[in-house]
Rosetta silent file (secondary structure, phi, psi, omega in degrees, C-alpha in Angstrom):
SEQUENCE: XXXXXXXXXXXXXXXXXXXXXXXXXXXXXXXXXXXXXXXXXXXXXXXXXXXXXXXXXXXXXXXXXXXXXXXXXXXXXXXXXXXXXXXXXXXXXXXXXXXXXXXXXXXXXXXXXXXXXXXXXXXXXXXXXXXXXXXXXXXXXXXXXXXXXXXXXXXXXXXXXXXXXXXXXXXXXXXXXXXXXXXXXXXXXXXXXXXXXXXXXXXXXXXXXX
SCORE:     score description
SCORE:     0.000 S_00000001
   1 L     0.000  158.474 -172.917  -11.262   -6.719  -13.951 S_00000001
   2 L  -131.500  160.238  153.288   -7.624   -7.048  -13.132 S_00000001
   3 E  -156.548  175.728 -144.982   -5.301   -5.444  -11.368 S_00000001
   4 E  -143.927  146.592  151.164   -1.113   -4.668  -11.785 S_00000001
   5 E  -107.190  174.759 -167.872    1.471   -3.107   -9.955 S_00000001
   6 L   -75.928  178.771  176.116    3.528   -0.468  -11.105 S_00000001
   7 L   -88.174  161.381  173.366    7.898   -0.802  -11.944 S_00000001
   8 L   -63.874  146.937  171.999   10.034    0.138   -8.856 S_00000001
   9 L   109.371  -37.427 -169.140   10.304    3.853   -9.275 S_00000001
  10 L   -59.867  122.834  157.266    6.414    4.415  -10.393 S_00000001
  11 L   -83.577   -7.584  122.652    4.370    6.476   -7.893 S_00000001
  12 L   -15.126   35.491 -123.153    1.609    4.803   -9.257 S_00000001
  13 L   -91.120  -81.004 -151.651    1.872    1.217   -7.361 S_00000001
  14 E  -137.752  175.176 -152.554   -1.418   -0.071   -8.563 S_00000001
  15 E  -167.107  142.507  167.184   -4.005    0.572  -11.303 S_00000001
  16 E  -117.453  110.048 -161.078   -7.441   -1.483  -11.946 S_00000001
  17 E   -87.970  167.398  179.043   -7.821   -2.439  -15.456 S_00000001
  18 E  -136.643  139.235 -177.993  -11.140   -3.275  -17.416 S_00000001
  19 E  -112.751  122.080  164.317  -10.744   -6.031  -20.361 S_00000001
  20 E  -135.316  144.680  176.021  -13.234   -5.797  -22.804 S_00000001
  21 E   -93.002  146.832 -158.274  -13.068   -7.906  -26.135 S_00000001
  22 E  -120.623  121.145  176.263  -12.564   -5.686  -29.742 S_00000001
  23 E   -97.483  125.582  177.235  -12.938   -7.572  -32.827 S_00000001
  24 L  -126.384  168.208 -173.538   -9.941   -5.320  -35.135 S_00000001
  25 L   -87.240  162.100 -154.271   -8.324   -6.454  -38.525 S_00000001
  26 H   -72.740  -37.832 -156.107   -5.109   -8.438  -37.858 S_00000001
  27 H   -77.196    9.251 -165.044   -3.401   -4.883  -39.374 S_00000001
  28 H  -134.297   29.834  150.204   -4.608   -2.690  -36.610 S_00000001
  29 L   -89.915   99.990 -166.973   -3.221   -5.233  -33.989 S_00000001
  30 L  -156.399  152.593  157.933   -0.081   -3.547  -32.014 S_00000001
  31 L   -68.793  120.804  143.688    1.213   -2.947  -28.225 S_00000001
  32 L   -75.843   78.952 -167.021    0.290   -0.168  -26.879 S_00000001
  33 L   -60.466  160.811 -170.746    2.495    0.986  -24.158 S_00000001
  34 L   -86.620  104.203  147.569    1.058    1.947  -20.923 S_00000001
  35 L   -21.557   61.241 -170.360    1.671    5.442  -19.489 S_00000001
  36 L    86.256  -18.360 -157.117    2.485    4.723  -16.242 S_00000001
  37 L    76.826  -10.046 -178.659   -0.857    3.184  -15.591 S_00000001
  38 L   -37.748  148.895 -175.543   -2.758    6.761  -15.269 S_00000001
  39 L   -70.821  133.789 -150.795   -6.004    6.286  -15.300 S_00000001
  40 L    87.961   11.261 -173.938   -7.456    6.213  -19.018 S_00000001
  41 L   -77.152  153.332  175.889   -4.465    4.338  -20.667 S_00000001
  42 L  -133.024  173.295  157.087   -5.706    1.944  -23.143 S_00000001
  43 L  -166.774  168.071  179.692   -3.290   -0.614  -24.309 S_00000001
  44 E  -132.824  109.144  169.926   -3.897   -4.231  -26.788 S_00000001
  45 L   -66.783  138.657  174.911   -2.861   -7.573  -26.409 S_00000001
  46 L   -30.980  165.440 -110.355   -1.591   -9.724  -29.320 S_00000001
  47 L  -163.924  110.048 -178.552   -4.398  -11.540  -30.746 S_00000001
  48 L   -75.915  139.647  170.372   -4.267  -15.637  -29.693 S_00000001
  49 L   -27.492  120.185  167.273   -3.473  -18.085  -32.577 S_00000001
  50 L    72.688   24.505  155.521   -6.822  -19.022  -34.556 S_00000001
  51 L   -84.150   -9.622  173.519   -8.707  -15.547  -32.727 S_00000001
  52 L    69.215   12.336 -156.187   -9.324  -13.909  -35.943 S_00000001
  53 L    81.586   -9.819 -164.852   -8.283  -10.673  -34.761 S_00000001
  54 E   -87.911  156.749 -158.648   -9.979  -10.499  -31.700 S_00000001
  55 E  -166.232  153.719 -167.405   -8.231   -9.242  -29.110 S_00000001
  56 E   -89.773  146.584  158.010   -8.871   -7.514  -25.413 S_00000001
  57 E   -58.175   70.347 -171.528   -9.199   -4.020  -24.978 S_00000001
  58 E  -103.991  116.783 -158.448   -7.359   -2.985  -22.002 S_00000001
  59 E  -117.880  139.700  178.490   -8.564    0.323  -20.439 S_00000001
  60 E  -108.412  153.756 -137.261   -7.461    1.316  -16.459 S_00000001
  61 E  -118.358  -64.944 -168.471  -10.542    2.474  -14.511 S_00000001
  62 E  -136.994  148.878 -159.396   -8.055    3.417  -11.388 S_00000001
  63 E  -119.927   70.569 -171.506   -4.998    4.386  -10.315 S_00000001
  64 E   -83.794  139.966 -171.806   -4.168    3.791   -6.402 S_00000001
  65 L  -114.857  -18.316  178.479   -1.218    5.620   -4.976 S_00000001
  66 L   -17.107  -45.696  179.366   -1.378    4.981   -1.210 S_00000001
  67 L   -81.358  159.464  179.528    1.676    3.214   -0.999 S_00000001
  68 L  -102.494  -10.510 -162.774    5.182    4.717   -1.125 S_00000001
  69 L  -145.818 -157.481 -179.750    7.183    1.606   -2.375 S_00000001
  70 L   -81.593  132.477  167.751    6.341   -1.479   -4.161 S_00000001
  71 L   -19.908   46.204 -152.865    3.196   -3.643   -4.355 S_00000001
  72 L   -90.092  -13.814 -177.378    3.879   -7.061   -2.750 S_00000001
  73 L  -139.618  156.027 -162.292    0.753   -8.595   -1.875 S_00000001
  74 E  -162.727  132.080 -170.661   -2.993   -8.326   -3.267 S_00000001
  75 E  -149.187  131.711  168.969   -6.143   -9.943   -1.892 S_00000001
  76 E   -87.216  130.101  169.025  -10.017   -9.501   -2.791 S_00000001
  77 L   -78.930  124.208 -176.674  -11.977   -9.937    0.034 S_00000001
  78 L   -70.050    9.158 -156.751  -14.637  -13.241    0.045 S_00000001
  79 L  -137.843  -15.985 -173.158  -17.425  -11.738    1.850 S_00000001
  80 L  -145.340  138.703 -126.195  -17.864   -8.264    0.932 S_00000001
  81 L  -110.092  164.028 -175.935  -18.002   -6.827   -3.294 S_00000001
  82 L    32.861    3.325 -178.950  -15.463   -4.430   -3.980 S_00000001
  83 E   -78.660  107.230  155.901  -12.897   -4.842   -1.060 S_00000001
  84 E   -98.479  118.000  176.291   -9.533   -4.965   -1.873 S_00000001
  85 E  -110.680  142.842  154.461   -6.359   -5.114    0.380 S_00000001
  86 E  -122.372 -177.500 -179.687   -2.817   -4.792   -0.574 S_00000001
  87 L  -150.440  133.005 -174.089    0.541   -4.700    0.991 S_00000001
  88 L   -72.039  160.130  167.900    3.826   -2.812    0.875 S_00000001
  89 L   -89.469 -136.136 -178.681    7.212   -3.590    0.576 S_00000001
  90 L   -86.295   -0.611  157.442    9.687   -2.871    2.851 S_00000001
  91 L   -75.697  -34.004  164.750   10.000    0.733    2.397 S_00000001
  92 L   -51.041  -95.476 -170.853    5.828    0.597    2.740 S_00000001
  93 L    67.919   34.907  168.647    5.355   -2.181    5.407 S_00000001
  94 L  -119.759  131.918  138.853    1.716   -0.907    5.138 S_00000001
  95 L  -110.168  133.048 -158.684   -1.458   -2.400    4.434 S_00000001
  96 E  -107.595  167.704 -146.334   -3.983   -0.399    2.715 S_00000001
  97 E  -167.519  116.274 -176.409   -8.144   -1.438    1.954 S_00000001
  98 E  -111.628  134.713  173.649   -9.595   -0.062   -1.231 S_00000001
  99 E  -104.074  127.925 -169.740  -13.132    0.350   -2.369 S_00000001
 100 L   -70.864  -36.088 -157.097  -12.513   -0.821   -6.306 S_00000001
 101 L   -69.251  -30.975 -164.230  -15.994    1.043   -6.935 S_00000001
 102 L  -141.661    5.504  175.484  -14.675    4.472   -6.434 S_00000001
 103 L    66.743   16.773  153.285  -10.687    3.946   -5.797 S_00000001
 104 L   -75.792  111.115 -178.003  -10.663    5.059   -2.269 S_00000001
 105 L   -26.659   80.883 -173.487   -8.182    4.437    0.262 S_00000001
 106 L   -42.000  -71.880 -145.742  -10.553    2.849    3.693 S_00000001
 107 L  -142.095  158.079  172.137   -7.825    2.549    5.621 S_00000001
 108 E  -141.758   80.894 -117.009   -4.003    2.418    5.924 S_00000001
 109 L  -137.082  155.374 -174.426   -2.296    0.535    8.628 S_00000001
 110 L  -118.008   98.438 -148.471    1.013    0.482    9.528 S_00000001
 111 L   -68.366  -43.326 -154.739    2.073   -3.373    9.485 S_00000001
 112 L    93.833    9.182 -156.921    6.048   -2.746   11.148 S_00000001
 113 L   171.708  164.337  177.073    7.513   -4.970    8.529 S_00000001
 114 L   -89.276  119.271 -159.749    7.329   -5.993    4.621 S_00000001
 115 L   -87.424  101.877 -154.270    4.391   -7.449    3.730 S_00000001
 116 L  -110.076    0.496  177.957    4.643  -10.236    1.196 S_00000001
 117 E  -133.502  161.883  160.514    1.249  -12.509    1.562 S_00000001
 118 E  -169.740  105.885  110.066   -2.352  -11.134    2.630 S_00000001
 119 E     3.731   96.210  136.710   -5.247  -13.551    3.354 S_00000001
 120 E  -152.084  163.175  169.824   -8.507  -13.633    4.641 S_00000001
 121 L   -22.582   76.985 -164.504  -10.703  -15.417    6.105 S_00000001
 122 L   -24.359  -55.932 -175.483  -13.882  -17.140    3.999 S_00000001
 123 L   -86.443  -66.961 -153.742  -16.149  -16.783    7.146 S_00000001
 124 L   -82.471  127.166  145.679  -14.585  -14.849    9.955 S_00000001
 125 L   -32.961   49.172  169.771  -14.036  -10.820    9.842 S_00000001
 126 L  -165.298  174.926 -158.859  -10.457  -11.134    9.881 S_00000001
 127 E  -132.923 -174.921  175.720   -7.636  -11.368    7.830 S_00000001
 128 E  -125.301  138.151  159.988   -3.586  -12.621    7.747 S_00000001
 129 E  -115.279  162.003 -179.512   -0.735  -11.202    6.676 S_00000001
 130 E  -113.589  178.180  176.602    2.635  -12.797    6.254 S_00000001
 131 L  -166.078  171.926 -147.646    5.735  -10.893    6.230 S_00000001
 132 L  -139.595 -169.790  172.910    9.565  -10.783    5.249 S_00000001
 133 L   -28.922   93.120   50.296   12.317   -8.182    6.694 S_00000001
 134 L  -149.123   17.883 -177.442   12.592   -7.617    9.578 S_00000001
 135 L  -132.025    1.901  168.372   10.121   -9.631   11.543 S_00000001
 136 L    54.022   21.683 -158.918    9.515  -13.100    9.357 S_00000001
 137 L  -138.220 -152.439 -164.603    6.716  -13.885   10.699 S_00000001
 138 E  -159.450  138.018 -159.863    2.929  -13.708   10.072 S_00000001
 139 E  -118.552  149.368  171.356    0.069  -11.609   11.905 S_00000001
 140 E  -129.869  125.141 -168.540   -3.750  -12.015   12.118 S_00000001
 141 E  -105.150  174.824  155.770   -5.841   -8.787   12.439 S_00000001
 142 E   -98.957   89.248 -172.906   -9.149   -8.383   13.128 S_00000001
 143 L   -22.072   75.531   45.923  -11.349   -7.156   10.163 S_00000001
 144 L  -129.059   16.936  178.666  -12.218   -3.551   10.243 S_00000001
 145 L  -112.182  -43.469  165.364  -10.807   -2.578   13.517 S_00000001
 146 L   116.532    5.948  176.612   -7.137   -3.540   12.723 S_00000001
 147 E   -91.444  130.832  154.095   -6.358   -5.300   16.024 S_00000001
 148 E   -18.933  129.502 -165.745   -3.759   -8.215   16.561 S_00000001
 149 E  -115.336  -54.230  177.536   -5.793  -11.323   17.189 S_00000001
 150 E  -163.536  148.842  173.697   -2.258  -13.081   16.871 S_00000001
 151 E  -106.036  105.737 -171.619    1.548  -13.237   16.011 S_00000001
 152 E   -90.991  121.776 -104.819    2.782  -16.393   14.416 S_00000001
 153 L  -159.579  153.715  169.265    6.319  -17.263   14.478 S_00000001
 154 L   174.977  -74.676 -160.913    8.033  -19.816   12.903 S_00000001
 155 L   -64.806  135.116  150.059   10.454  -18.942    9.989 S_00000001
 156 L   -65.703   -2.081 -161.808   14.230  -17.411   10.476 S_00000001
 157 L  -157.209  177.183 -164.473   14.202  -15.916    7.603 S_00000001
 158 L  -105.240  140.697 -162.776   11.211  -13.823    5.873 S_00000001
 159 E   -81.455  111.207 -175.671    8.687  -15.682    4.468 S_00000001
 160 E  -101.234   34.856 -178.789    8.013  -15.649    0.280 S_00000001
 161 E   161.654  142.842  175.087    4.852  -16.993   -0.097 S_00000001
 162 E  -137.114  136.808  166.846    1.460  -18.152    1.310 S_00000001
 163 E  -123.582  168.719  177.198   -1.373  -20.317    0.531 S_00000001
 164 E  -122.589  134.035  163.604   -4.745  -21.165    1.748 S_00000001
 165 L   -78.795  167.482  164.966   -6.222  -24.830    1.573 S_00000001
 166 L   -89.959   15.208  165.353   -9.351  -24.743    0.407 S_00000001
 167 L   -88.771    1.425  152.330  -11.509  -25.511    3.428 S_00000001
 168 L   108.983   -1.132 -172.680  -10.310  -22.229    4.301 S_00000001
 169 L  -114.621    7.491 -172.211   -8.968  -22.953    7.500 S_00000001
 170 L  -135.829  150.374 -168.837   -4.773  -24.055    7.124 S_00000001
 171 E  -125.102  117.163 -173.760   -2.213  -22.115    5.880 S_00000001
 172 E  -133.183  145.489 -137.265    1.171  -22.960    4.454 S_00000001
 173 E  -136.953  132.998  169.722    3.858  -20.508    3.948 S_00000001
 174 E   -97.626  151.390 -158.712    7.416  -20.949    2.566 S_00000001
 175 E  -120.319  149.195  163.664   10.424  -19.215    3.854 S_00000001
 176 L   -25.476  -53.497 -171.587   13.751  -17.667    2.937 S_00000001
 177 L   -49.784  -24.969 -167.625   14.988  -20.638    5.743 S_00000001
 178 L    52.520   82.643 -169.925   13.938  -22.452    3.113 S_00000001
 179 L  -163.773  147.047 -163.874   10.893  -24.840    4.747 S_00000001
 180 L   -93.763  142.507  132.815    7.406  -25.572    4.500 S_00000001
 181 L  -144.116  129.113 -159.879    5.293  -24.632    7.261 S_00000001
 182 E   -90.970  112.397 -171.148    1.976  -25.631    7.964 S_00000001
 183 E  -118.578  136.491  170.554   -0.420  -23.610   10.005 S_00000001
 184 E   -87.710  101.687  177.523   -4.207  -24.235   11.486 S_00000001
 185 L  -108.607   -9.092 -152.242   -5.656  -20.760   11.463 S_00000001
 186 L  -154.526  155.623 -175.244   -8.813  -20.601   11.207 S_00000001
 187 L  -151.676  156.629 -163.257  -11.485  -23.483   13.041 S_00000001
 188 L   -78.494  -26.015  158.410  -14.882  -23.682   12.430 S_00000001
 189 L  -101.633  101.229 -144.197  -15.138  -22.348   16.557 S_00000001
 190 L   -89.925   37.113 -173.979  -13.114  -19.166   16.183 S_00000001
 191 L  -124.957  -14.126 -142.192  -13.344  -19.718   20.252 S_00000001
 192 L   -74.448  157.136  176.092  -11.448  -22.921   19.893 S_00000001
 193 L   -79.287  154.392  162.849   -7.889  -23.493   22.305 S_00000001
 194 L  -103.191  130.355  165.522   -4.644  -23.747   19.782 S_00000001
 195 L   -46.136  155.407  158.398   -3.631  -27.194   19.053 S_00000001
 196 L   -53.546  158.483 -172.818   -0.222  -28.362   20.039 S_00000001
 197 L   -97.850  137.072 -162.932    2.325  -27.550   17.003 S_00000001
 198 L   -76.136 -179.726  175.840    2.306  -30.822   14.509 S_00000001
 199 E  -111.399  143.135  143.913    5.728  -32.617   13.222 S_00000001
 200 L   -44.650  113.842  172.073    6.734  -31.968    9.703 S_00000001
 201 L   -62.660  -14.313  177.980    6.912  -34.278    7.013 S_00000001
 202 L   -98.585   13.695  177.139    9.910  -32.156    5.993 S_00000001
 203 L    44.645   96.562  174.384   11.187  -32.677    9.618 S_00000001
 204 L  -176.534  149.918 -171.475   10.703  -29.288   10.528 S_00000001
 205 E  -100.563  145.606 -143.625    8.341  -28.141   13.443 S_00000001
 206 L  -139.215  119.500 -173.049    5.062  -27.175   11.914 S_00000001
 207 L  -109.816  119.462 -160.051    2.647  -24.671   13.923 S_00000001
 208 E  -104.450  156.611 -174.365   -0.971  -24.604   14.628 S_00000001
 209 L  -111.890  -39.178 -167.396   -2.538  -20.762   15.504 S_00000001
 210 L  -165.203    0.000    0.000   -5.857  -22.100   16.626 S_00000001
């Protein structure tokens, strides 16, 4: 499964596709545009060099509309099957929590701000979001009650991107400001004090959450 957002303008935002592979003769190979993403659209990707014809099947299962503006961030949740969250832009500034199985909206939270990363946690019930205009900064809720754990600070300018290492517990998120910053978020004792904030290798002050 996959899943897409919509063009600016679409009230569609995001649609959950199913790929299945179709062996078709080379002459019954064509694009199929998508309709919006409504649910039942089929469309066909070209056929890879030395594939014989075969080629994926692309059918959309669902069609989520929660949001009012564009799609900026998408996250599967590691601990529980079907959870999906996304995040609005700045006309949104929401994040909403999807069951994939049946395309329902859980929840819909109202972030304050444009949401441009979304996180979570490997172990711990709880998740991160980063964010862009107007507050640049980067929030950690707590996983299904929606409360502020913490507000991380850092960036001047709103923040276009996040990663996770992969022991699951540092974070590092690049900014408009244009700088790297490196965050401890997660500890193996979610009880733990927050470290002092580290020096930069990029001479920039570098921030630990916990």
């Amino acid at each position: 499964r996959q899943t897409s957002s919509s063009p600016p303008g679409d009230h569609v935002l995001l649609t959950l596709w199913y790929d299945a592979p179709v062996a078709l003769q080379s002459s019954q190979v064509r694009s199929v545009p998508s309709t919006r993403g409504a649910p039942g659209t089929q469309c066909c990707t070209s056929p890879e060099p030395g594939a014989h014809g075969s080629v994926q099947l692309r059918s959309s299962v669902s069609a989520f509309t929660a949001h009012t503006a564009a799609v900026k961030a998408l996250a599967w949740c590691p601990w529980r099957a079907n959870l999906l969250a996304s995040g609005g832009g700045t006309a949104d500034k929401s994040i909403c929590f999807w069951d994939t199985r049946t395309g329902a909206c859980l929840e819909r939270v109202d972030a304050h701000s444009q949401v441009t990363a979304l996180l979570w946690s490997p172990r711990g019930h709880e998740l991160l979001s980063a964010h862009g205009y107007s507050h640049n900064s980067m929030t950690l809720w707590r996983y299904p009650s929606m409360t502020k754990v913490a507000t991380l600070t850092g960036h001047t300018s709103r923040i276009l991107a996040a990663a996770q290492r992969p022991n699951g517990q540092e974070v590092v998120t690049a900014g408009a400001d244009e700088t790297l910053r490196f965050w401890k978020v997660w500890n193996d004792d979610a009880a733990a004090a927050r470290a002092a904030p580290r020096e930069s290798v990029f001479s920039s002050p570098l921030s630990s959450v916990r």
